[in-house]
C-alpha positions in Angstrom: 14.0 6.0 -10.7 17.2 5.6 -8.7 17.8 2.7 -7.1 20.3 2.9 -3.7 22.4 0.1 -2.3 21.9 -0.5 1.1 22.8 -3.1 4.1 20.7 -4.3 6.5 20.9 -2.7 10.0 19.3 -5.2 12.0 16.9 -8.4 11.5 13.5 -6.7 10.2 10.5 -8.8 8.6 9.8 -8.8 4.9 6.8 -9.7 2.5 8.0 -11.9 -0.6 7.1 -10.4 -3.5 4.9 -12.1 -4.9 3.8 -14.8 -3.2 3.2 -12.9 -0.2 5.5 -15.3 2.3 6.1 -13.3 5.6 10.4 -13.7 6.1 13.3 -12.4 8.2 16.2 -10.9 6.5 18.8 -10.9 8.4 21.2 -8.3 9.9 24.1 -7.6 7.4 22.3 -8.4 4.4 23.1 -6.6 0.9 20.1 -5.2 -0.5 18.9 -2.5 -2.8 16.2 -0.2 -2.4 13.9 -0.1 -6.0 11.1 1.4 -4.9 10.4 3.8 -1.8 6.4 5.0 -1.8 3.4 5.5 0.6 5.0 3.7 3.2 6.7 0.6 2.0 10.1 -0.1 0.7 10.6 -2.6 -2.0 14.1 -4.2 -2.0 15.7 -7.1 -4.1 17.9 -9.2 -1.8 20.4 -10.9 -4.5 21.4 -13.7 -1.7 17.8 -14.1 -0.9 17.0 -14.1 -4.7 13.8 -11.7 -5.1 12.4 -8.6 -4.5 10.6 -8.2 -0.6 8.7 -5.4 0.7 8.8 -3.7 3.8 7.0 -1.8 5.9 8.3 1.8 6.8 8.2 1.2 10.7 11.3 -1.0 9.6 12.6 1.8 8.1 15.6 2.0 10.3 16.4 -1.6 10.0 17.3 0.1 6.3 19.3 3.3 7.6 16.2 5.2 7.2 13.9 7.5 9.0 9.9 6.3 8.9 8.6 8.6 6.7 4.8 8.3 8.4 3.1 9.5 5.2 0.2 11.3 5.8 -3.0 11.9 4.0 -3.5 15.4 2.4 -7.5 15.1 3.4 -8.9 17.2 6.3 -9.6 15.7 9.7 -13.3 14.9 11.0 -13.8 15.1 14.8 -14.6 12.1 16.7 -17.9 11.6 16.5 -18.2 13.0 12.8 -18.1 11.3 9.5 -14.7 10.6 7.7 -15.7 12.0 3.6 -15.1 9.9 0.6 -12.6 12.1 -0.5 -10.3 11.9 2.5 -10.5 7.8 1.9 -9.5 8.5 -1.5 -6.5 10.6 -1.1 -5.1 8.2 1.7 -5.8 5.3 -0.8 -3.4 7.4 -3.0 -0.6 6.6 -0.5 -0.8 3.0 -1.4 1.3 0.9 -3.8 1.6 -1.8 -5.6 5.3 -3.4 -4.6 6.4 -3.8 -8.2 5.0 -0.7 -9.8 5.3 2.9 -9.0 1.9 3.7 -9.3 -0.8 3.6 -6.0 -3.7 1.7 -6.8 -6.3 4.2 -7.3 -4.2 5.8 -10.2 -3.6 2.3 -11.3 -7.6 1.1 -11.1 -8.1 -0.9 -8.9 -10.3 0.8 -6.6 -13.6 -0.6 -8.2 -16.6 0.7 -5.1 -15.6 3.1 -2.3 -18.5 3.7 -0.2 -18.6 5.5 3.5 -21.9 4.6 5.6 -22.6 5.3 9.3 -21.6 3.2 11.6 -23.4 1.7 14.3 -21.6 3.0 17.2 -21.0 6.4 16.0 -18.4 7.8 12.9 -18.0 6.2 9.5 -18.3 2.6 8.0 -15.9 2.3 4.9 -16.3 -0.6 2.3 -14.0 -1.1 -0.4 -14.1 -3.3 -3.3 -10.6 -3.4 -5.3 -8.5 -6.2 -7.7 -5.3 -6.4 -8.5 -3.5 -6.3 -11.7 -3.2 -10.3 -11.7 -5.0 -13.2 -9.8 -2.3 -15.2 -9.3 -0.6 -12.2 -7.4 0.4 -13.2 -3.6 0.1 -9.5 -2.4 -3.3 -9.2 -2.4 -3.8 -9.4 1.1 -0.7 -7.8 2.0 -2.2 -4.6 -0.6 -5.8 -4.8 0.7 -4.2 -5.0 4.4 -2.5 -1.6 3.8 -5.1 0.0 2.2 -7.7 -1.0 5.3 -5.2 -0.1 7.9 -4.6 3.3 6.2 -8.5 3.4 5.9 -8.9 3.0 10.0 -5.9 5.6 10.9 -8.4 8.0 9.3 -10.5 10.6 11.9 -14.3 9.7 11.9 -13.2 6.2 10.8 -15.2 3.5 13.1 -14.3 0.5 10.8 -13.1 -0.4 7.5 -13.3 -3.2 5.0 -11.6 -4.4 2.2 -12.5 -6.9 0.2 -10.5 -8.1 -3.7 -12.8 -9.0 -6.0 -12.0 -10.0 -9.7 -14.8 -8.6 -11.7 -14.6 -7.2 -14.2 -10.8 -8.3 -14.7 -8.6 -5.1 -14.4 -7.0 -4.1 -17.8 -3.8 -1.5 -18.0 -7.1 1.0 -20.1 -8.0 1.2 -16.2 -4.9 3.1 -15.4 -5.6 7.0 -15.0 -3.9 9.4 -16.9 -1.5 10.3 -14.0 -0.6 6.4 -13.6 0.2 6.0 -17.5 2.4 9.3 -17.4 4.3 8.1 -14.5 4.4 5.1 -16.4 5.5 6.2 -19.3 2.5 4.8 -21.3 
């Protein structure tokens, strides 16, 4: 992992991690970029004294091009179905702020289920945790993983919901999370 020293183009908004506290940091700010996946930065800001994360269509507050990450699944036409395995590879594209691992490969996906949905395309619930429940950016994790959910094709509506049984445990991590983790 390589981290990379940046400064702050203009004011862009932040998520403190991990209390989840929505905050500006400002134009001409040191910062340095620990963690750049799906589409989210994570930054510590030594004169703000944490780690934020923001959202890649801030990217060029941070001197970079939005990287728009796609999903790998195949489209459904309007009026069609989205399929459970195109919700699961766009969950792939979501991350936990403090470790490089998205959360399916980390286990906390617990239910995925696609239904119909009363006005035509797909009804997607979700039941997921996270790794702590003291952890502030749950809703900020279960808000990305819905709004990735809905930019599907076929996708009426989405839900998310974090639920905390059964507790997660790192034995929950797949194989690809512990190698990535070293584990």
């Amino acid at each position: 992992m390589s981290y990379e020293q940046i400064t702050i183009r203009r004011p862009c908004a932040a998520i403190q991690i991990p209390h989840g506290n929505t905050v500006t940091i400002e134009e001409g700010t040191l910062a340095i970029i620990t963690q750049a996946l799906g589409d989210t930065y994570t930054l510590q800001v030594p004169a703000m004294g944490g780690l934020f994360r923001v959202h890649d269509r801030d990217a060029d507050a941070l001197g970079k091009e939005p990287r728009r990450v796609e999903g790998a699944a195949a489209a459904a036409g309007e009026d069609e179905r989205v399929s459970e395995a195109a919700v699961w590879e766009a969950l792939k594209n979501v991350y936990d702020p403090e470790i490089p691992v998205n959360i399916v490969d980390l286990g906390l996906v617990y239910d995925l289920t696609v239904g119909d949905a009363p006005g035509g395309g797909s009804n997607v619930q979700v039941q997921m945790t996270l790794t702590a429940q003291g952890c502030g950016m749950g809703p900020s994790i279960a808000m990305d993983a819905q709004t990735r959910i809905e930019a599907l094709p076929g996708v009426a509506e989405a839900h998310v919901r974090v639920v905390w049984d059964p507790p997660w445990n790192p034995n929950m991590i797949s194989a690809e999370g512990k190698a990535r983790l070293g584990m």
